[in-house]
C-alpha positions in Angstrom: 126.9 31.1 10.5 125.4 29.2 7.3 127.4 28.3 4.5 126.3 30.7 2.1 126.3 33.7 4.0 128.9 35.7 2.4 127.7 34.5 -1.1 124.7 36.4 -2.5 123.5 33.7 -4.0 120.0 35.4 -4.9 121.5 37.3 -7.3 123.4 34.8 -9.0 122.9 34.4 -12.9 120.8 32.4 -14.2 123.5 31.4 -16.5 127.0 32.5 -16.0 128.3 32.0 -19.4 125.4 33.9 -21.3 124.0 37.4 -21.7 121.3 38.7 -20.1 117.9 38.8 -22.5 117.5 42.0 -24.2 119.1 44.8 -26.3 122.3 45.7 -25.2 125.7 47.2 -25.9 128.6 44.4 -26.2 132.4 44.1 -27.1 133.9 41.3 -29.1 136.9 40.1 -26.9 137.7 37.3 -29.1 137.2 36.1 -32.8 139.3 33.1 -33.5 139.5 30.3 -35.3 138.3 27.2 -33.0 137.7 23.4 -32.3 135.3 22.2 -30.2 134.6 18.8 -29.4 131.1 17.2 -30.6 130.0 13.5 -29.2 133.3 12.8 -29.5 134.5 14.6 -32.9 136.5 18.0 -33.8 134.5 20.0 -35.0 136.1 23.3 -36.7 134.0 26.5 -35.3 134.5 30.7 -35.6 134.4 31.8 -31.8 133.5 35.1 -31.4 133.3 36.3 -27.7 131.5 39.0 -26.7 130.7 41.1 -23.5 128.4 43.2 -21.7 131.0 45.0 -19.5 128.4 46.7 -17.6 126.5 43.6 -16.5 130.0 41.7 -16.6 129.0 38.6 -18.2 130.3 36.9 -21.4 129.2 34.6 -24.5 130.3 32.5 -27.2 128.8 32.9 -30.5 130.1 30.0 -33.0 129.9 29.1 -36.5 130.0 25.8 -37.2 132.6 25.6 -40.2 131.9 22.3 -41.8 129.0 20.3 -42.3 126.2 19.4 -44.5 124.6 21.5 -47.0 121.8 23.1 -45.1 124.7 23.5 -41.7 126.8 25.4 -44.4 123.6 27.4 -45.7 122.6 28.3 -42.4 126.1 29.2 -41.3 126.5 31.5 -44.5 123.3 33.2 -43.8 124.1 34.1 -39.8 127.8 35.4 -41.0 126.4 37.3 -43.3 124.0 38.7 -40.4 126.6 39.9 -38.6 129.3 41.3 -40.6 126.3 43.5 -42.4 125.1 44.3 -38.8 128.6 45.3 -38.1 128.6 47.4 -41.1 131.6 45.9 -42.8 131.7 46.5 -46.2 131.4 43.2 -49.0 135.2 44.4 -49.8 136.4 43.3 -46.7 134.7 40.2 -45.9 137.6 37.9 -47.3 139.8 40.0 -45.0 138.0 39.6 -42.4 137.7 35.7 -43.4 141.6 35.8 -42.8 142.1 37.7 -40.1 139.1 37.0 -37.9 141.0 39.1 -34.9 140.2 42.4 -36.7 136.9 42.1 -34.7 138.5 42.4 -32.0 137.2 45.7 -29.8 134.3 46.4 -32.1 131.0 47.7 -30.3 128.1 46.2 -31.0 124.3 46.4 -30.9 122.8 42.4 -30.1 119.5 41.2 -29.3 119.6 38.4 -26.6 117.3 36.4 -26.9 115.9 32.8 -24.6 114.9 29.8 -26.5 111.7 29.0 -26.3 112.5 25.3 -25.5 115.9 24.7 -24.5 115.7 28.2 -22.2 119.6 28.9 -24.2 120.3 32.2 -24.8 121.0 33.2 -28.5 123.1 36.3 -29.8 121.2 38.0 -32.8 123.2 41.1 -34.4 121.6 44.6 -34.3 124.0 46.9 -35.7 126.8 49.7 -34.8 125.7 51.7 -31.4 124.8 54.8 -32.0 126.7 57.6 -30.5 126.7 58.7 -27.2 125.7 62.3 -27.7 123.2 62.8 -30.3 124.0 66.2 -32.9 122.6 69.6 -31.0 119.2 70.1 -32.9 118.4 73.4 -31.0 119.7 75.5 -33.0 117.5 75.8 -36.1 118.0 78.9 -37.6 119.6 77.5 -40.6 115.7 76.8 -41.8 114.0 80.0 -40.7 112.6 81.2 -43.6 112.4 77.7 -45.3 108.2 76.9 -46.6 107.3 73.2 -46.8 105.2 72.4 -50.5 102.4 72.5 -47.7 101.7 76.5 -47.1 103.6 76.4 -43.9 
């Protein structure tokens, strides 16, 4: 008996605390306020966790919320992404800004995508899933009779 024999380690992830590339359906589980620790500094971050409960693995996406200039440019810019991705209106953004838990639950569309160089896999914000069951199309009697401007 060999020491991995009751591990299926073929199947392991490539990366147990990202996403699998590719479009997929995830929940946020967290959205907090947050410090992580940077060569040896507090650095004040947004954590927002979200999962793939099919595939069940989990990732952090943070916003760094200090830093230069061009940090808090780019920062703006990818909040900004996502809270229009997750269809929140401009009204509510300062809300949301207080009360980052509100996220909590939401479904979301992302985009996981690799890194070219550092092979890290990034979270890039699609939108609102659509719904499950798309509207029944086949009955189209409400247009019988309708011409197009085309003769038809």
């Amino acid at each position: 008996m060999g020491l991995f024999d009751t591990v299926d380690i073929e199947n392991a992830a490539d990366d147990p605390f990202a996403l699998k590339e590719g479009r997929q359906v995830v929940v946020i589980t967290k959205s907090e306020a947050d410090e992580i620790t940077v060569q040896g500094r507090e650095v004040p971050v947004w954590r927002i966790t979200v999962a793939n409960q099919e595939d069940d693995l989990e990732q952090d996406v943070m916003f760094w919320l200090e830093g230069d200039e061009k940090q808090t440019a780019r920062t703006n810019t990818a909040i900004k992404k996502m809270l229009i991705a997750l269809e929140i209106p401009t009204s509510e953004w300062q809300d949301i800004s207080n009360h980052p838990e509100k996220l909590v639950d939401m479904r979301v569309t992302i985009d996981a995508v690799k890194a070219k160089k550092s092979g890290r896999i990034f979270v890039n914000w699609v939108g609102i899933p659509l719904p499950e069951v798309a509207p029944n199309t086949a009955d189209l009697s409400v247009f019988a009779g309708e011409k197009s401007g085309m003769g038809f």
